[in-house]
N, C-alpha and C positions, 0 to 999 in steps of 0.2 A: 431653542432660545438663541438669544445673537449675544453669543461670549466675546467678548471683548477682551485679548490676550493683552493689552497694557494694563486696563484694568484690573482685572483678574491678578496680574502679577503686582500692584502695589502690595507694599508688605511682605515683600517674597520672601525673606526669610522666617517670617510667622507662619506663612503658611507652608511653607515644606517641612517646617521644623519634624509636625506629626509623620509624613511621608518618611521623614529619614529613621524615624522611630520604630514605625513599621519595618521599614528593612531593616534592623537590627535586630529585629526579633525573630525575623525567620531564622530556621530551625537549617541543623547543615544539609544543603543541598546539591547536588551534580546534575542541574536541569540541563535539557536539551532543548526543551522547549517553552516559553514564557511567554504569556499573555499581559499586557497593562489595558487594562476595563477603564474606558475613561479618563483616557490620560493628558488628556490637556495639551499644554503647549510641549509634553516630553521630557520636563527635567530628571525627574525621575526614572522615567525608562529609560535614558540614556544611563543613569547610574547603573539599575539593572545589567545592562548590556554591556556596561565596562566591567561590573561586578560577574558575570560571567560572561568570557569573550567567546568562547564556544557554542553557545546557544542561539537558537533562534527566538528573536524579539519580536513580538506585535506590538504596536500602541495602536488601542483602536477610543476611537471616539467620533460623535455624530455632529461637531461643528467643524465645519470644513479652515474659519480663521485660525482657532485654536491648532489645528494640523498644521497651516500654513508656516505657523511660528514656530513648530516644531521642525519643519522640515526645513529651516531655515540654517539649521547646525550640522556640519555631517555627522554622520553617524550611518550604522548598517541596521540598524528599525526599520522595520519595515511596516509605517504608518497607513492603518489603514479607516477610510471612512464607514462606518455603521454603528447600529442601534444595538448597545448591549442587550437592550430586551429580547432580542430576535436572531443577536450573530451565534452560529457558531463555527469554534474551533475545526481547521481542514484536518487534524488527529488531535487525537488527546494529547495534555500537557501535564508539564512538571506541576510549574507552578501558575496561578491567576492571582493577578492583586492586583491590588483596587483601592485608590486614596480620594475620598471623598468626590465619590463620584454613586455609590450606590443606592444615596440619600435618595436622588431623584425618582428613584423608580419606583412603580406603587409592588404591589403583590409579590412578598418578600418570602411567602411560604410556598412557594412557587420560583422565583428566582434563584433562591440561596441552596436548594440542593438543587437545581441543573447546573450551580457553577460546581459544586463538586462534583456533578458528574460527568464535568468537562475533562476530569483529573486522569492519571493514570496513577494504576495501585503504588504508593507510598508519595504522590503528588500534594502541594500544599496550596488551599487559597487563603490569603491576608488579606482582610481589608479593613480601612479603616473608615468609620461616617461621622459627621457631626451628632451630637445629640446633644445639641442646647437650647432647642426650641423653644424651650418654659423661659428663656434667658429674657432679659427686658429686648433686646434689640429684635425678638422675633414675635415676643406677644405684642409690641406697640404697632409693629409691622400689620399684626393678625384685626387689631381691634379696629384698628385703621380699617382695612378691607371688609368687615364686616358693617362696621356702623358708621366709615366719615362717608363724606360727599361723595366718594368713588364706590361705594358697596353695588351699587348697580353693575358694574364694570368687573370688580373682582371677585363676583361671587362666585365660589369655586374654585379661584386661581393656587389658593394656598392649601394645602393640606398641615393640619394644627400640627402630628406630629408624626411623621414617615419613617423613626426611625425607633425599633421595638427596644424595651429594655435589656438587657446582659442576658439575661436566665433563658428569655425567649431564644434569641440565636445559641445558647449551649442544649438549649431541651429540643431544638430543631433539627442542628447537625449532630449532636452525639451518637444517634444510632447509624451514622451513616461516617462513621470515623471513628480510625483508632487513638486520634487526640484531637482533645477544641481547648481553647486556652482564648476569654475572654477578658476584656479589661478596660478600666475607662480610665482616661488622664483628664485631668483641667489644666489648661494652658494659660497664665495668667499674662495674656499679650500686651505689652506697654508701648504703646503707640503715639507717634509723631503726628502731628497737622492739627488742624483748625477744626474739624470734625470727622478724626478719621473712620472713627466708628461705621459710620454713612459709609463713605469711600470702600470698604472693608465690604460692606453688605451689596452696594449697587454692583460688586463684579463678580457675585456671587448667585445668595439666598434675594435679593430684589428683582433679578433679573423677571422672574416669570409678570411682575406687577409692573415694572416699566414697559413687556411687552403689551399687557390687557389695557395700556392708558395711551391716550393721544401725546402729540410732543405738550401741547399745552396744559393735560390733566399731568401729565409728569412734574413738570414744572410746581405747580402746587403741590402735589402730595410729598416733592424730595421736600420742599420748602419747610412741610408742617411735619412731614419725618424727624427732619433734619434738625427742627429745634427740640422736637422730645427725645432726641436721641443724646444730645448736649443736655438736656436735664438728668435723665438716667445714668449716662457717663460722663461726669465733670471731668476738666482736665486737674490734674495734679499740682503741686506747687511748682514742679521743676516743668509744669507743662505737658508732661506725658499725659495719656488717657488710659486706664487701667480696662482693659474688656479681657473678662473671663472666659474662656472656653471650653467646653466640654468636650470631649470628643471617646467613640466608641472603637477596640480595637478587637480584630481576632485574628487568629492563626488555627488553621484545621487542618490535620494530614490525616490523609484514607488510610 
């Protein structure tokens, strides 16, 4: 998909808030070697990497703009382009984490123990995903591609819900770890602009729909988005727009 790192980064402190969450939960660790699955423009892997200066750093992700902005700060990451579905680790690792980025991928019962068995014995993978699909911003998104003027186009682009409930990933990894500690937060994000909700969504979860549409089917569908998305999330008296967030977390050490 074509990540757009300005985009993407509106709202930057909403969206690392979760990232910074997740590292605080990991567990005490002396890693030598760490992985970031997906890691965007790098803010986070850089914390990684100052958080242990000793280690060796990957950020891997498969949009080459998003690297670009990453490799735009120094740092000793060692950024690399590919396909989490398919990379793997040159040795085993400490740690893998991973901030909303695992969403994307289909076949989770399959995915989620080869990344623990990327690990070495007492290794940990965190990650954390969206799971608020059910949320209005992503069913109006879904009903949209199914039944407006675009279902011709989008049929198939969206998967309804890619990210499994709590119990699934603890009854997945538990026998393959000597600890899984999952948990869900809601985020209840207060947001600036005129329809930031929209803004929020196009540099994210809309991407896969803006790429299935012409410049000029885009055009209409942000348009007709864009006003049910202002009905679902009215602005506040003081102007803010309240969007809730859900989000899934876990911590697993072998």
């Amino acid at each position: 998909m074509a990540w757009d790192p300005q985009q993407y980064e509106l709202f930057q402190a909403a969206r690392m808030r979760p990232g910074h969450d997740l590292i605080a939960a990991l567990p005490t660790l002396h890693p030598d070697t760490i992985a970031d699955l997906g890691c965007g423009t790098g803010r986070l892997t850089r914390m990684l990497a100052d958080r242990w200066p000793s280690a060796t750093v990957i950020g891997l992700d498969n949009s080459e703009p998003m690297l670009a902005k990453a490799a735009q700060e120094q740092t000793r990451v060692a950024w690399e382009l590919g396909d989490i579905a398919t990379w793997t680790p040159p040795r085993p690792l400490d740690l893998v984490f991973s901030n909303a980025a695992l969403q994307w991928l289909p076949g989770h019962e399959e995915l989620f123990p080869r990344l623990v068995g990327m690990l070495k014995p007492g290794g940990v993978l965190a990650v954390q995903m969206p799971r608020n699909y059910g949320a209005p911003s992503h069913r109006i998104m879904g009903e949209m591609a199914i039944n407006g003027q675009w279902a011709g186009k989008l049929a198939g682009v969206l998967r309804s819900d890619p990210v499994h409930p709590p119990q699934w990933y603890w009854r997945t990894l538990a026998p393959l770890a000597s600890n899984v500690e999952v948990w869900e937060t809601e985020y209840m994000h207060a947001l600036q602009g005129e329809n930031p909700v929209l803004e929020w969504i196009k540099g994210t979860g809309l991407l896969p729909v803006l790429e299935a549409l012409t410049e000029g089917e885009r055009a209409g569908f942000l348009a007709e988005y864009g006003a049910l998305l202002k009905r679902a999330y009215p602005a506040e008296s003081n102007g803010r727009t309240l969007f809730p967030f859900r989000r899934l977390f876990m911590v697993v050490r072998v």
